[in-house]
C-alpha positions as CSV (number, residue, x, y, z in Angstrom):
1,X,-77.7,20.1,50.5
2,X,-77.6,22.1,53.6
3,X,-79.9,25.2,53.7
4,X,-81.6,24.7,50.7
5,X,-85.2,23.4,50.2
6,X,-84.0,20.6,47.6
7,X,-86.3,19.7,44.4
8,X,-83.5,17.0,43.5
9,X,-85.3,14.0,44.8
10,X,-88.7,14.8,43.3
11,X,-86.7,15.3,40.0
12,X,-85.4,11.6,40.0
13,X,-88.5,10.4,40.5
14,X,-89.4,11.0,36.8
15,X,-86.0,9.7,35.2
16,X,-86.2,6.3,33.7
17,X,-84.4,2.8,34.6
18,X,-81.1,3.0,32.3
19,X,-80.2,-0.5,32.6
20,X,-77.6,-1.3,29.8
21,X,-76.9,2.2,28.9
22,X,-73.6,3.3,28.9
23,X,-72.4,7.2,29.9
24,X,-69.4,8.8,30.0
25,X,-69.0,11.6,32.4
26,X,-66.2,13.8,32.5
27,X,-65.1,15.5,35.8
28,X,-67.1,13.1,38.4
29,X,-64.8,13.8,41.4
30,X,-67.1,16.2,43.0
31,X,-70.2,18.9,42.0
32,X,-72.5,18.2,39.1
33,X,-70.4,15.7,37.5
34,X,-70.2,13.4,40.9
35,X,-74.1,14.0,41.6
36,X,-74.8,12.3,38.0
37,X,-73.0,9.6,38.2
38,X,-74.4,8.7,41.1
39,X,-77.3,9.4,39.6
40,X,-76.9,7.3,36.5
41,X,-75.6,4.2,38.6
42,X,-78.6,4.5,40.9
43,X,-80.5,3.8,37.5
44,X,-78.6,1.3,36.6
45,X,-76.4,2.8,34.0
46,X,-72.9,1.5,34.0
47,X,-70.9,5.0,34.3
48,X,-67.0,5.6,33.0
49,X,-65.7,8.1,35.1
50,X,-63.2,10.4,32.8
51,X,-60.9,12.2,35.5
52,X,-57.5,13.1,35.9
53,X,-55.5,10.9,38.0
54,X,-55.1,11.9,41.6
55,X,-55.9,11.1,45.4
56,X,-59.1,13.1,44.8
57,X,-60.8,11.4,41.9
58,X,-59.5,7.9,44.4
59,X,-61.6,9.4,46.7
60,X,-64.4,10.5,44.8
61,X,-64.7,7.0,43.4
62,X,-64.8,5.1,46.8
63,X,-67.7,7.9,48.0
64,X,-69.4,6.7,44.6
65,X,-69.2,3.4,45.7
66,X,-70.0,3.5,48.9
67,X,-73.5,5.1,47.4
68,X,-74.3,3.3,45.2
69,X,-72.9,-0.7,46.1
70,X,-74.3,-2.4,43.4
71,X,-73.5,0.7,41.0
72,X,-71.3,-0.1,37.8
73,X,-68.1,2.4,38.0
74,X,-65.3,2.6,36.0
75,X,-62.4,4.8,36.4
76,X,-60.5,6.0,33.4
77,X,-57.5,8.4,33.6
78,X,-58.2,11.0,31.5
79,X,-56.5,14.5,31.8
80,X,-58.5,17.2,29.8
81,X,-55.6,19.4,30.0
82,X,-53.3,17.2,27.5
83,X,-54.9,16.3,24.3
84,X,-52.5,12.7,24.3
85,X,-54.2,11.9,27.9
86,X,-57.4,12.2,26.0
87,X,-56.9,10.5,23.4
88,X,-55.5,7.5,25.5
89,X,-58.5,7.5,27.6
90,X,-60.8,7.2,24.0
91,X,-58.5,4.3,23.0
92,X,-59.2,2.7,26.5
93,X,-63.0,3.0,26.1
94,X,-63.2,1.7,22.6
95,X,-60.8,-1.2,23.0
96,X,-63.3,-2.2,26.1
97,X,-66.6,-1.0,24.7
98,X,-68.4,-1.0,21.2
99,X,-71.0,1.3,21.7
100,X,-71.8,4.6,23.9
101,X,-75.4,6.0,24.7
102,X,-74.1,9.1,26.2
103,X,-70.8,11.2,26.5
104,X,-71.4,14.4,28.8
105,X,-68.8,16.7,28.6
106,X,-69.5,18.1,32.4
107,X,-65.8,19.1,33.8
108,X,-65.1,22.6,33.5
109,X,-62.5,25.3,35.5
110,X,-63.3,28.7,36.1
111,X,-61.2,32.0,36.8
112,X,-57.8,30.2,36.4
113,X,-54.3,32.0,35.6
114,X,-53.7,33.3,31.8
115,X,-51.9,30.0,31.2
116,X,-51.2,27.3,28.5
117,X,-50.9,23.9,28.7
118,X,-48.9,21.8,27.4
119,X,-50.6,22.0,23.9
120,X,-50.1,25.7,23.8
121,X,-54.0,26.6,24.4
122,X,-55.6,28.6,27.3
123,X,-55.9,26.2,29.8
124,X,-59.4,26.8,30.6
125,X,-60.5,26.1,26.9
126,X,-59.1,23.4,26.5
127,X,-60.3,22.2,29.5
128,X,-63.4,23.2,29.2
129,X,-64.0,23.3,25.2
130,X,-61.4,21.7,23.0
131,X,-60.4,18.2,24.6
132,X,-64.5,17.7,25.0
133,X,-64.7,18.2,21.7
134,X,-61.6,15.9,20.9
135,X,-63.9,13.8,23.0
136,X,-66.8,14.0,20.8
137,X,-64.6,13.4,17.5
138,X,-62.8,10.6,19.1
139,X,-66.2,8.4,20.6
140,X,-68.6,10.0,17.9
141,X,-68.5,6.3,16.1
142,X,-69.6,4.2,19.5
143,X,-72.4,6.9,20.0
144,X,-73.4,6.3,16.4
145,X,-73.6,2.8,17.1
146,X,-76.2,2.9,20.2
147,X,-78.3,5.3,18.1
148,X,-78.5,2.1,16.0
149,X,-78.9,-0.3,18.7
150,X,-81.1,2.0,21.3
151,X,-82.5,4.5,19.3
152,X,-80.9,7.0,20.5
153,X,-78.0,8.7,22.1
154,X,-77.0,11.9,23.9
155,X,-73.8,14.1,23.6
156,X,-74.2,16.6,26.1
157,X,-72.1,19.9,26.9
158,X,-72.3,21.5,30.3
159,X,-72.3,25.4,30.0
160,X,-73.4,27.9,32.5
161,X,-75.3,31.5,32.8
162,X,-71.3,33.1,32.1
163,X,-72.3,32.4,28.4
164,X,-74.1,35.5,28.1
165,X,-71.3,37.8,29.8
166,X,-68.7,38.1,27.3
167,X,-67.9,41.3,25.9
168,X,-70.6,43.0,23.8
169,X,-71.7,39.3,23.5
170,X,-69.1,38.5,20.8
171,X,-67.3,34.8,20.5
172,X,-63.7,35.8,20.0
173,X,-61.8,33.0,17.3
174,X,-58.2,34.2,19.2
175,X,-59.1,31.9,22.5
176,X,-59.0,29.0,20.2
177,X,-55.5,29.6,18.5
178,X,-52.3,28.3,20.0
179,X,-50.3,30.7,22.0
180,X,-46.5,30.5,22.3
181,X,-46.3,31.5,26.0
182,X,-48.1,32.5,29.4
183,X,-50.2,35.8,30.0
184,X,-51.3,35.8,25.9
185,X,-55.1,36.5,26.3
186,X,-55.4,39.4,28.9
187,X,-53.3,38.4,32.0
188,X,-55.1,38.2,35.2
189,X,-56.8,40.8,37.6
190,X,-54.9,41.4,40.8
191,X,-58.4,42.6,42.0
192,X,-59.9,39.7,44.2
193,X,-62.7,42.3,45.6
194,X,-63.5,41.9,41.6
195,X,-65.6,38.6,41.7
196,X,-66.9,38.2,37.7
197,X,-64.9,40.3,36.6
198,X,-61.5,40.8,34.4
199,X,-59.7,39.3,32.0
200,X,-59.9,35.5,33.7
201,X,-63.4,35.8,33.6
202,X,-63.7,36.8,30.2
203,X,-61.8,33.3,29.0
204,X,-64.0,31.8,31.4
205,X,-66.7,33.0,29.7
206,X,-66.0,32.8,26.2
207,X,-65.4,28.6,26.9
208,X,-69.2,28.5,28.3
209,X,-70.1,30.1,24.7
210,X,-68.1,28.0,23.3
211,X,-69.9,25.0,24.5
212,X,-73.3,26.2,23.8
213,X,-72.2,27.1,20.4
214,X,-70.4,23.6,19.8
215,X,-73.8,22.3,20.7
216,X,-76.0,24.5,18.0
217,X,-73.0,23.2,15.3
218,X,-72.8,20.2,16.4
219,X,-77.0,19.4,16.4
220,X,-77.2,21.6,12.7
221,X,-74.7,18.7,11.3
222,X,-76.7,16.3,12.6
223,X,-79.9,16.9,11.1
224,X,-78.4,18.8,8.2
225,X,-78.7,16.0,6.0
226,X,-75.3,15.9,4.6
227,X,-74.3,13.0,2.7
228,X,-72.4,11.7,5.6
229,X,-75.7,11.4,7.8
230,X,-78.5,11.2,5.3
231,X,-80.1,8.8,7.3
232,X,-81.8,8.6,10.6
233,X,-79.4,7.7,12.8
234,X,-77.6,10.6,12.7
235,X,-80.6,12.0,13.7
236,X,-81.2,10.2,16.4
237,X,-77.9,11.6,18.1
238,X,-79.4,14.6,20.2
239,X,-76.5,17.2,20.7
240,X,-77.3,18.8,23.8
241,X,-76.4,21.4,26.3
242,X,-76.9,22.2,30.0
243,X,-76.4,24.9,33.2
244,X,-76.7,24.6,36.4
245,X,-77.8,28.4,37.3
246,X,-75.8,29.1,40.4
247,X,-75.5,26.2,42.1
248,X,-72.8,25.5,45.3
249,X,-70.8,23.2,43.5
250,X,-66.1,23.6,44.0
251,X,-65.8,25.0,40.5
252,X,-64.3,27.9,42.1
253,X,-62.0,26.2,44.5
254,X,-59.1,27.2,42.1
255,X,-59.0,30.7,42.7
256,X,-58.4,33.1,45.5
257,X,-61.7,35.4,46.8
258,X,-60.8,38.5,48.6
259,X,-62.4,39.4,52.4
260,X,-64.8,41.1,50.8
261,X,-66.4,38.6,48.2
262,X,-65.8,35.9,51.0
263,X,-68.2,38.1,53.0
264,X,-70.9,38.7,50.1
265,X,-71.0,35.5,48.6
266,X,-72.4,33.2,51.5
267,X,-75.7,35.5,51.3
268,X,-75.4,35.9,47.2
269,X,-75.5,31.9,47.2
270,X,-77.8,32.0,49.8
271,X,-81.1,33.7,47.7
272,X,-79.7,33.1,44.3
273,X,-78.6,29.6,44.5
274,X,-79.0,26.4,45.3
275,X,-77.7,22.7,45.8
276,X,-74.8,20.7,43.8
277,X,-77.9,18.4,43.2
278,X,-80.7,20.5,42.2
279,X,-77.7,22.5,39.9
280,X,-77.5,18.8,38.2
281,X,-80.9,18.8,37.0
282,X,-80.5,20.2,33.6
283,X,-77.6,18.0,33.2
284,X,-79.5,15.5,33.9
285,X,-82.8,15.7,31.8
286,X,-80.3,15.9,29.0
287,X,-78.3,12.8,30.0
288,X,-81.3,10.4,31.4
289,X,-84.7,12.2,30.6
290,X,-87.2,10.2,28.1
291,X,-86.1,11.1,24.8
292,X,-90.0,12.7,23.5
293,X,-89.0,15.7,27.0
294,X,-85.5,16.7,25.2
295,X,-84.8,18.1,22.0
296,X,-81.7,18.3,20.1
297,X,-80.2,21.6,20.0
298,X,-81.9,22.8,23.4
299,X,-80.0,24.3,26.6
300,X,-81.6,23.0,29.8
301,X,-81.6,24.5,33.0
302,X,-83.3,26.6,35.7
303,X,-84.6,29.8,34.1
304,X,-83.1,31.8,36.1
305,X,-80.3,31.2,38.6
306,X,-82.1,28.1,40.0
307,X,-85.2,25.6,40.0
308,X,-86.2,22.8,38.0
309,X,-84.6,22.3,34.7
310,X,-86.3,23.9,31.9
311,X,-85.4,24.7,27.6
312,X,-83.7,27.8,27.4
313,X,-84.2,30.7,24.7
314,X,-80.9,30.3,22.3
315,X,-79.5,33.8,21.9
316,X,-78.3,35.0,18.2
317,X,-74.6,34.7,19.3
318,X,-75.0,31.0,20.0
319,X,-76.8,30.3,16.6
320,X,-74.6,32.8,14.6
321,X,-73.9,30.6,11.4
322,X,-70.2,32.4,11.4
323,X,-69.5,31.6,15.0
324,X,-70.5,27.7,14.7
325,X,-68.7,27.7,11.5
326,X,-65.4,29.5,13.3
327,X,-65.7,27.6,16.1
328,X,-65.2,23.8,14.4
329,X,-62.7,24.9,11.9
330,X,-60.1,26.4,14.9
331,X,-61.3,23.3,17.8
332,X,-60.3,20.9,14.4
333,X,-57.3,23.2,13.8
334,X,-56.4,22.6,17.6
335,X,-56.9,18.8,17.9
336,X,-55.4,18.2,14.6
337,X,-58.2,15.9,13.1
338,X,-61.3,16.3,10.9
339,X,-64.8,16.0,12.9
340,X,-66.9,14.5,9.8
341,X,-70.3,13.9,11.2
């Protein structure tokens, strides 16, 4: 936690035992996704750790362990950039597991190159958007099931304070659509002195809207009392979201600063921010937290750039009814299945 004045540990205090409760965390190797699962397992929860396969997330999972000994983890390749990984890794939990209190859709990268995967989308949304909601269409039945069995259940989508930076605050359908080749959505600004700014940033950015506004659909289907989920258990799935503020977590390790943001940002972090652990907070209460302190449909975080989680005000861009509607026709377009909630 080094220089900061933690509230972490005061937080944890007021989370709940979560003995036979199963989560799904994507993106555990280090940051806010490693802080909750170690969270979770300290609780009791058993914990599926959804990472691609490498020496790091290796690593990661014998630091988990070596925190938490008696803590339940299980490792499952999953590689958000390559929507057959993903599936495989939903076929792998459902073969092992009938149910699924929570599914938190925490990995995210930021700043990368205008590139696509594999799949032909921008590689941060698909990273950070469209394999989470694969995700959610692929595990929605085992989280329907432990609304049954536990009253409730929690799908959860980690966004961040970029959400409200995109260009005149407009959700734009083309970062959604396949591309045929690299450098499609902007290119990439040569600038490092340019921290938050240019055209990686702005696909950064629209993928944080993009999972607030998956959230806001996602929680409107839920309650809408359609005839698929005229009944209460549909209901008792809380889509919810998170951010962390500005919190000293890697997410930027995958980019190159310049001398001169290397110089401001130590100090920027320093009165602005605060710890991996207290940025996990609002991911968190929306994972763990007593189900009568959440509400479907709510962003929790600090209210500023850091503190104790809190609900945040939903801006008219995240609960435009054009932009949720855009945004599940083109993530369905892009995963090539219907999400029928």
């Amino acid at each position: 936690m080094g220089f900061f004045l933690s509230k972490y540990s005061k937080f944890e205090k007021t989370l709940p035992d979560v003995a036979g409760k199963i989560f799904a965390i994507t993106g555990t190797t280090s940051g806010t996704g490693f802080v909750a699962a170690e969270t979770v397992a300290r609780h009791n929860g058993v914990v599926l750790l959804l990472n691609r396969p490498s020496s790091r997330s290796e690593e990661s999972l014998k630091k988990l362990q070596a925190a938490v000994p008696e803590g339940q983890f299980i490792p499952i390749d999953c590689d958000l950039q390559d929507f057959s990984s993903v599936r495989k890794a939903c076929a792998q939990i459902k073969e092992k597991y009938t149910s699924l209190y929570c599914l938190s859709n925490n990995a995210g990268i930021m700043a990368t190159p205008d590139e696509i995967t594999n799949d032909g989308y921008d590689k941060q949304m698909q990273t950070n958007h469209l394999s989470h909601f694969l995700l959610t269409t692929e595990l929605f039945p085992l989280l329907l099931k432990s609304s049954k069995e536990q009253g409730d259940a929690r799908i959860v989508q980690h966004s961040s304070l970029g959400r409200r930076d995109t260009t005149s605050n407009i959700f734009d359908g083309q970062f959604l659509e396949k591309k045929e080749k690299n450098g499609m959505l902007g290119g990439d600004n040569d600038d490092t002195a340019s921290f938050g700014q240019g055209p990686e940033w702005q696909r950064y950015y629209q993928t944080k809207l993009a999972n607030s506004i998956f959230c806001q659909a996602l929680h409107d289907k839920l309650v809408g009392g359609s005839e698929n989920n005229n009944n209460d258990d549909h209901k008792n799935i809380l889509s919810l979201c998170a951010h962390p503020g500005i919190a000293t977590t890697n997410l930027a390790d995958n980019f190159k600063f310049g001398m001169l943001v290397k110089l401001l940002i130590v100090p920027f972090v320093f009165f602005l921010g605060q710890s991996a652990e207290d940025g996990t907070m609002g991911l968190l209460k929306a994972m763990m937290d007593h189900k009568e302190n959440v509400k479907g449909g709510t962003l929790y975080g600090p209210k500023s750039t850091k503190g104790y989680a809190v609900a945040a005000e939903s801006f008219a861009y995240e609960t435009n009814t054009k932009n949720k509607e855009m945004l599940w026709r083109k993530s369905e377009e892009a995963i090539g299945a219907s999400f029928v909630v």
